[in-house]
C-alpha positions as CSV (number, residue, x, y, z in Angstrom):
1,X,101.9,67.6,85.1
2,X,104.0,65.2,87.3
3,X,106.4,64.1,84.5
4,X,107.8,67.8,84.3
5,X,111.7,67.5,85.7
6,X,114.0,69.8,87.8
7,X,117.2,69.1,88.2
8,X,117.4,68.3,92.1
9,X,121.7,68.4,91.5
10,X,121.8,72.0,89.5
11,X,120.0,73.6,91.9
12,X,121.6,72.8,95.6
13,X,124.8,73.4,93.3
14,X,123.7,77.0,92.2
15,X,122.1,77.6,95.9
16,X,126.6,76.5,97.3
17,X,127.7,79.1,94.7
18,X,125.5,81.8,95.7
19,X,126.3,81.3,99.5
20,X,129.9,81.5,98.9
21,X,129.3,85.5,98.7
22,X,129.3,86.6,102.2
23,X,130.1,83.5,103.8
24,X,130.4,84.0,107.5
25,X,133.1,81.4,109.3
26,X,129.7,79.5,111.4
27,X,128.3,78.5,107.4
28,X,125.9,81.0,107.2
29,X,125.8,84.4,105.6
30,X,125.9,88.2,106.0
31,X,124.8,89.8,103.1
32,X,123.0,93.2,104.4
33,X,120.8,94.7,101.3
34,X,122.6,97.3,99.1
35,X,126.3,96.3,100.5
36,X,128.9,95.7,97.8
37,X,128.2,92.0,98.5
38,X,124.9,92.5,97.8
39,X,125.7,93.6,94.7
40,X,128.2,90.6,93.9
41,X,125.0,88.5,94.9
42,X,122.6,90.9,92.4
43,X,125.2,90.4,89.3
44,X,125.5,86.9,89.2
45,X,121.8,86.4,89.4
46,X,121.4,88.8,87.1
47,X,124.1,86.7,84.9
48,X,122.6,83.2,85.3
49,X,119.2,84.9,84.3
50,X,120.6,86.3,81.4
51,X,122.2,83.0,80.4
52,X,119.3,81.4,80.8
53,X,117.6,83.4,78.4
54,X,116.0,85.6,80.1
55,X,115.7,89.4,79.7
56,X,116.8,91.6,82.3
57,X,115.1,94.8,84.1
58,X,115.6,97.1,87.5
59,X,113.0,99.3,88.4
60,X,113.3,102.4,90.4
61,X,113.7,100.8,93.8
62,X,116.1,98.1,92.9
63,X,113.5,94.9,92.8
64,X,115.4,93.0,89.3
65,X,112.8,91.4,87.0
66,X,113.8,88.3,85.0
67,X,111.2,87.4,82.4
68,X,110.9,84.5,80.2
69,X,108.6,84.8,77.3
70,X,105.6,83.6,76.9
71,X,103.6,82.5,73.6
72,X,101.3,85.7,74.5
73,X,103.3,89.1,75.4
74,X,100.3,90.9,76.4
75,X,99.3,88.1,79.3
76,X,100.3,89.6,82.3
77,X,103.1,87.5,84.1
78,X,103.3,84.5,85.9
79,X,105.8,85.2,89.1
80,X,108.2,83.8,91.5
81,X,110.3,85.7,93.3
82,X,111.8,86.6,96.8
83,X,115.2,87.9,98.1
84,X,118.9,88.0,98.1
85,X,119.7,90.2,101.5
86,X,120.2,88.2,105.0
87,X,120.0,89.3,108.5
88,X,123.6,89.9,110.0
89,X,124.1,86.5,111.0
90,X,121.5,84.7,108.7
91,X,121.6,81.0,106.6
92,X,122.0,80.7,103.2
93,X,118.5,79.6,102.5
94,X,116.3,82.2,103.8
95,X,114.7,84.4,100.3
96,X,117.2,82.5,98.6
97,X,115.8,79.5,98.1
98,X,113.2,81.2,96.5
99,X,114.9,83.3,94.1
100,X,116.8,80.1,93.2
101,X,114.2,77.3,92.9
102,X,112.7,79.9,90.2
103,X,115.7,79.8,88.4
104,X,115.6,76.2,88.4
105,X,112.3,76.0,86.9
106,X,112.8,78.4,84.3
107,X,116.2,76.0,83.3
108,X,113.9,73.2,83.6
109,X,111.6,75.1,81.0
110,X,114.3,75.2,78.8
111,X,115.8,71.8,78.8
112,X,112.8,70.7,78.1
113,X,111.3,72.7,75.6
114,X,108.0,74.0,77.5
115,X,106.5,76.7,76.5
116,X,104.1,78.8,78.4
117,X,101.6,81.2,77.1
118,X,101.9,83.6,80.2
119,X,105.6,85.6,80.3
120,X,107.5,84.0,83.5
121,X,109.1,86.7,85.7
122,X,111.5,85.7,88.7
123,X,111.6,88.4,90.8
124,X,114.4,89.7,93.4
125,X,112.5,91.7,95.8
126,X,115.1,95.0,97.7
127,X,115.6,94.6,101.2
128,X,113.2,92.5,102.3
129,X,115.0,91.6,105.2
130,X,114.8,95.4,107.3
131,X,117.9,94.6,109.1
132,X,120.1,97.4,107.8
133,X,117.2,99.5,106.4
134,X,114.1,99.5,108.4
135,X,111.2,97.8,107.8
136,X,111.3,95.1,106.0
137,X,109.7,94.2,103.0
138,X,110.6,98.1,101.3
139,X,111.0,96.7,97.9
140,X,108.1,94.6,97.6
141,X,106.0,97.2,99.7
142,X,107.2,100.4,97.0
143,X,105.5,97.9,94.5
144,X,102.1,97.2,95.8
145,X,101.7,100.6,97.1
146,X,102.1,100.1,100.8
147,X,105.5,102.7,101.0
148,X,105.8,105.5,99.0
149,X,108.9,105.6,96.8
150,X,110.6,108.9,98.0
151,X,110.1,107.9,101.7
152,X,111.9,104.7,101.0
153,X,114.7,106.1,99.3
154,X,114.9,108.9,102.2
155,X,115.1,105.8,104.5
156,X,118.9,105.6,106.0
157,X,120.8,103.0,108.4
158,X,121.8,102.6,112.1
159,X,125.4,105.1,110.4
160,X,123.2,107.5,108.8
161,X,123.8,106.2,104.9
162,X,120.3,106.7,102.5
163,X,119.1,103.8,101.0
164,X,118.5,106.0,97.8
165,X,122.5,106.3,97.3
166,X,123.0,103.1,98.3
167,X,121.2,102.1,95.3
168,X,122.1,104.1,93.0
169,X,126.1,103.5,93.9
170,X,125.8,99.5,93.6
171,X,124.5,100.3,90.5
172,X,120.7,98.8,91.1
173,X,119.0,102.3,91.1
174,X,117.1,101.0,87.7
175,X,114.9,103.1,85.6
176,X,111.6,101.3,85.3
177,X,108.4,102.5,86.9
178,X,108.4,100.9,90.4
179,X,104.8,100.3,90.4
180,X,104.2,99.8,86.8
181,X,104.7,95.9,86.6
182,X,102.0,93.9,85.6
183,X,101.7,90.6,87.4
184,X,98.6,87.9,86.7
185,X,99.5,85.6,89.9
186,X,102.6,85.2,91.9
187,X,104.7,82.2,93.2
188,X,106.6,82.6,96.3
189,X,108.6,79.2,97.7
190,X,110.2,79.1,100.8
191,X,111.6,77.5,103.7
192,X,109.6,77.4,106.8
193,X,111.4,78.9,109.7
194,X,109.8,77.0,111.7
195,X,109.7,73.6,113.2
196,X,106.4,72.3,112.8
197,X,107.3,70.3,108.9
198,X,110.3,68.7,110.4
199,X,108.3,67.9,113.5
200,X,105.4,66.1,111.6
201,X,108.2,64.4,108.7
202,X,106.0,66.5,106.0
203,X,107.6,67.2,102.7
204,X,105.4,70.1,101.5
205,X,103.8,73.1,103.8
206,X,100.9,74.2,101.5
207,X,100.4,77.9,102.7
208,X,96.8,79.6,102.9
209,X,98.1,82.9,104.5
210,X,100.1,84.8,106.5
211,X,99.1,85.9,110.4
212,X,98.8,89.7,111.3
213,X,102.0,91.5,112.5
214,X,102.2,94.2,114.8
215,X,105.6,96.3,115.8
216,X,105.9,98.7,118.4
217,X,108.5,101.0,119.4
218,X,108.3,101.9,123.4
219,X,110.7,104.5,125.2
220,X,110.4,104.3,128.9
221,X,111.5,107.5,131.0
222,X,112.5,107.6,134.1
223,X,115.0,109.8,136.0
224,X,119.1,108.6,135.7
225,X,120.7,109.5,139.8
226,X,123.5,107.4,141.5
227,X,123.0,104.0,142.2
228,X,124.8,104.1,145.8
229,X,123.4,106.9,147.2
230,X,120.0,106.9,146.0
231,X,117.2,104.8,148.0
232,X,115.3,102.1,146.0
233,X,112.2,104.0,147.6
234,X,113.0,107.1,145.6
235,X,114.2,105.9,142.4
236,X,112.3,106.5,139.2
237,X,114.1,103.2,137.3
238,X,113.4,103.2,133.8
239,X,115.2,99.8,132.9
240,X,113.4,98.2,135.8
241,X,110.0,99.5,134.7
242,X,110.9,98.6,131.2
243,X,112.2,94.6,132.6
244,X,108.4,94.3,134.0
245,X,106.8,95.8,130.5
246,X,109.4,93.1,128.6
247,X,108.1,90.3,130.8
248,X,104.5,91.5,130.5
249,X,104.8,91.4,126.6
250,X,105.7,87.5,126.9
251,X,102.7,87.2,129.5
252,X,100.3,88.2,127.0
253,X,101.0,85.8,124.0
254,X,100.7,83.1,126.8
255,X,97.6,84.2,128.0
256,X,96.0,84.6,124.9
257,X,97.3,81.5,123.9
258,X,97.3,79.1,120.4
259,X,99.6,80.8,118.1
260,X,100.4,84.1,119.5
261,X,103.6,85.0,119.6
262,X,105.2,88.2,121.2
263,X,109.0,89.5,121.1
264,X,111.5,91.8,122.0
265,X,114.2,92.4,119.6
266,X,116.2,95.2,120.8
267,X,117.0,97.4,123.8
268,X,118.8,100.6,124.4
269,X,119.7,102.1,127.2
270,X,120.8,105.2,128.3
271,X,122.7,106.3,129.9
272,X,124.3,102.7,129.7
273,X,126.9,103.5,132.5
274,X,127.4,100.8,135.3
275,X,126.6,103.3,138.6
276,X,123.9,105.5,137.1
277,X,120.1,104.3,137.3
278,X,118.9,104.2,133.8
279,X,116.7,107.3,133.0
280,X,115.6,106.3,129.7
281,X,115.1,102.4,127.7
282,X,114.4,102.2,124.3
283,X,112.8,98.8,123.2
284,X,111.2,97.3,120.6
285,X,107.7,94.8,120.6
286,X,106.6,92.6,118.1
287,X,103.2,90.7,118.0
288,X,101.9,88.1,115.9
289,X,98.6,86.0,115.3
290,X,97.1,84.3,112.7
291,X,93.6,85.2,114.1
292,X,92.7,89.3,113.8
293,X,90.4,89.5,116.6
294,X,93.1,87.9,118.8
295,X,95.8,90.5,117.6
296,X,93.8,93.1,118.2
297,X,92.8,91.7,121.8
298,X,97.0,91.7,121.8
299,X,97.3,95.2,121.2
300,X,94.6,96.4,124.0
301,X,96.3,94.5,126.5
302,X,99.5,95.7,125.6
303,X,98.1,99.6,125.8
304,X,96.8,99.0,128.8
305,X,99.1,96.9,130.6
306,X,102.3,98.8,130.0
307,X,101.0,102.3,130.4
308,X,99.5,100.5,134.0
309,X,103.1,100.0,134.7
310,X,104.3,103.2,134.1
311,X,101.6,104.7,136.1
312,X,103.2,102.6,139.2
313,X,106.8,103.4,138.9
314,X,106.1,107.0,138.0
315,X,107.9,106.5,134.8
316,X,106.4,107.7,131.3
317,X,105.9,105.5,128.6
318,X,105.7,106.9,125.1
319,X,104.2,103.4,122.4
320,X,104.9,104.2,119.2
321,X,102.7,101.9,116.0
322,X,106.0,101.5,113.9
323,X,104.4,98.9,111.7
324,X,101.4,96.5,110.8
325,X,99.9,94.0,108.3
326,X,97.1,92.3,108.8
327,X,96.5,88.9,108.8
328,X,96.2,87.6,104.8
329,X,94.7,84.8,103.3
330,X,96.3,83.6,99.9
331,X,94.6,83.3,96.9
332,X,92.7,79.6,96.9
333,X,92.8,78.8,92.9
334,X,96.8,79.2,93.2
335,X,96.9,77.4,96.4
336,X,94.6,74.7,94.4
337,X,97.5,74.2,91.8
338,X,100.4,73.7,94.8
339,X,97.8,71.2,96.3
340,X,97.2,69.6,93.4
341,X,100.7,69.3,92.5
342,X,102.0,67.8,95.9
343,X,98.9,65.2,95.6
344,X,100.3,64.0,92.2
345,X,103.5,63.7,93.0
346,X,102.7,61.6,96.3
347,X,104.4,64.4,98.5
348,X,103.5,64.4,102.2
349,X,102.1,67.5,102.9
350,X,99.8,69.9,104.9
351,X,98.3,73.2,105.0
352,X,100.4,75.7,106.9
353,X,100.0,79.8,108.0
354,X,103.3,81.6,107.7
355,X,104.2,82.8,110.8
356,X,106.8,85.2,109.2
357,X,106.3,88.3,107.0
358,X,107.4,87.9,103.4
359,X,107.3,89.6,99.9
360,X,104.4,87.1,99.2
361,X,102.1,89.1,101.8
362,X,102.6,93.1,100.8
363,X,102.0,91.5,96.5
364,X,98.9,89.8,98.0
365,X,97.5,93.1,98.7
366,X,96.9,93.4,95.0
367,X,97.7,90.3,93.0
368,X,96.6,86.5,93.3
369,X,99.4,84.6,95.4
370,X,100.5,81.5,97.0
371,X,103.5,79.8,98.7
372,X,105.2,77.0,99.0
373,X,107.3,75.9,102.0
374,X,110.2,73.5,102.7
375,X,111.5,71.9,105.7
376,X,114.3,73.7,107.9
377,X,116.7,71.7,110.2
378,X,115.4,71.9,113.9
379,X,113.2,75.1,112.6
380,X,116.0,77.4,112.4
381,X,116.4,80.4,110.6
382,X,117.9,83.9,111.0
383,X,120.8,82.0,111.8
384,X,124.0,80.8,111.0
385,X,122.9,77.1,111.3
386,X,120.1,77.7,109.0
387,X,119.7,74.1,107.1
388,X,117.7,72.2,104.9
389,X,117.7,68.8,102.9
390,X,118.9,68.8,98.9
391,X,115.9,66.8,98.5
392,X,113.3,68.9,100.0
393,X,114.7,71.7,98.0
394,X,114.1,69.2,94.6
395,X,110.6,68.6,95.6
396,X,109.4,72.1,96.5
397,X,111.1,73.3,93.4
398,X,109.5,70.9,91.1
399,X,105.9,71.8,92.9
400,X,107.0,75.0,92.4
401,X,107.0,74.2,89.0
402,X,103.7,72.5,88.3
403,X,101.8,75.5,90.1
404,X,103.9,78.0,87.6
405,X,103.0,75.8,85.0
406,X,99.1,75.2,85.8
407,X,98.9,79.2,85.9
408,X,101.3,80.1,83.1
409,X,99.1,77.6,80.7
């Protein structure tokens, strides 16, 4: 299996080409899901699949399905997939990699004259990123049955725009049944986002699962009065309540310790006026851990902590569940083939949770998956400076490969 070839040079080249479209002057890229450069992004995938071979579909929530034959039609697919969309100021690695390195294999297939008996479908998955529609993962998540397909088509942006006509005016607003694909196992490289592969000079991160997610939306109401004539005795601050929740939120991923993570995204304010005592905050809370029981000792301390602050500053606190997955474990016979694959190839390597959401954890929920991950420079993603080494990208590819391979047959 180790004598199969990817072309290390083809790929970074095709990965510059597609980061030229929505280049941001930093290096990195903003490409929001179902903007006209999104669809410049969609068509030349769409074109390199198609010169490739491959036969081109769009179901009804935009996700684009590029399949390869297989020696066996009725097989259900082997797939690889992710996304195209970035966060406003995002790299040019982040989903795309993914989407990319399955390109690569299925050119590699070609040069080479491999035929599998399993179809091969590279997938792009809509809006997986959540940053202009919200939340993420809405493509993968219509799929796999987790979002209705109306209610994400009703779902509309911070200027009021529906993702539905968004679709359909890009021209992605395809025709086949979203949730009618059949899919035997799924393939989903990325790059780690995090710091811990670069940290230990490991090639491969061999991923058994994804930790549990929780988000929260909290709006903290106080009373708005003049900030000069109004005693600090009498004031009903809601920013200042919310400043204590915020901090509290970090207190509790460091009291519960190992990999818990807790964050605040965003914050709004009202009235947002320099002399005027905030009477309402709008912010948002995110929770992670790999362990359930720890998540959900996360959340209870979270209830109770921040409706305890409320209580004190006579403000009210309104904690809204906005949205959840639990912690899930990959399937082990496809994680088998990345292991083996690394272990032939004499890649360093190690087993790894995601500490992000992806695609790979809502298809999961109903079909046998694994990932692969790839070093990022300094652990940096969602950013401009997003990085990562052309030879990394060669190796995951190419393991990427032999587990597509080892399942396709």
């Amino acid at each position: 299996m180790s004598d199969l070839r990817i072309d290390g040079d083809r790929l970074w080249r095709t990965l510059m080409d597609l980061a030229k479209i929505g280049a941001t002057p930093k290096g990195g890229l903003c490409r929001l899901a179902l903007t006209d450069l999104d669809r410049e992004g969609r068509d030349l995938f769409v074109r390199w699949c198609e010169e490739a071979g491959c036969t081109v579909t769009v179901d009804e929530v935009g996700n684009i399905f590029a399949r390869r034959p297989g020696r066996n039609p009725d097989r259900p697919a082997v797939c690889m997939g992710s996304h195209l969309d970035t966060q406003p100021t995002g790299g040019r690695f982040d989903g795309i990699y993914g989407v990319l390195a399955g390109l690569e294999v299925i050119r590699s297939f070609n040069d080479q004259g491999i035929e599998t008996d399993a179809p091969i479908d590279l997938i792009v998955w809509t809006n997986e990123e959540g940053a202009r529609f919200s939340p993420p993962m809405l493509g993968s998540g219509v799929a796999m049955g987790v979002f209705t397909l109306d209610h994400v088509l009703d779902i509309r942006d911070t200027d009021g725009v529906r993702l539905g006509d968004e679709l359909a005016r890009i021209g992605y607003k395809g025709e086949v049944p979203v949730t009618g694909h059949a899919m035997g196992a799924y393939f989903e490289a990325h790059i780690e986002q995090g710091p811990v592969l670069e940290a230990e000079d490991v090639e491969i991160g061999v991923v058994t699962g994804a930790q549990g997610q929780r988000w929260y939306e909290a709006t903290v109401t106080g009373r708005e009065s003049h900030a000069g004539p109004t005693p600090m005795r009498l004031r009903r601050d809601a920013l200042a309540g919310a400043a204590v929740m915020m901090e509290t939120v970090e207190a509790i991923a460091l009291e519960v310790g190992g990999d818990a993570c807790s964050t605040i995204g965003r914050v709004q304010v009202h009235p947002d006026s320099r002399n005027v005592i905030p009477g309402r905050v709008w912010f948002t809370i995110d929770l992670r851990n790999p362990d359930p029981d720890a998540l959900a000792r996360m959340d209870a301390l979270l209830r109770e902590r921040l409706a305890a602050i409320a209580d004190k500053r006579g403000l009210t606190l309104e904690l809204t569940d906005f949205w959840a997955f639990p912690t899930t474990p990959f399937a082990p016979e496809l994680v088998g083939h990345v292991r083996r694959s690394v272990e032939r190839r004499g890649l360093s390597h190690r087993d790894i949770v995601s500490g992000a959401g992806h695609d790979a954890v809502y298809v999961a929920r109903k079909v046998p998956t694994a990932m692969i991950f790839i070093p990022c420079e300094n652990g940096l993603s969602h950013n401009e400076a997003e990085n990562i080494k052309p030879e990394h990208a060669a190796s995951g590819c190419a393991v990427l490969a032999d587990a597509v391979l080892a399942a396709a047959g």
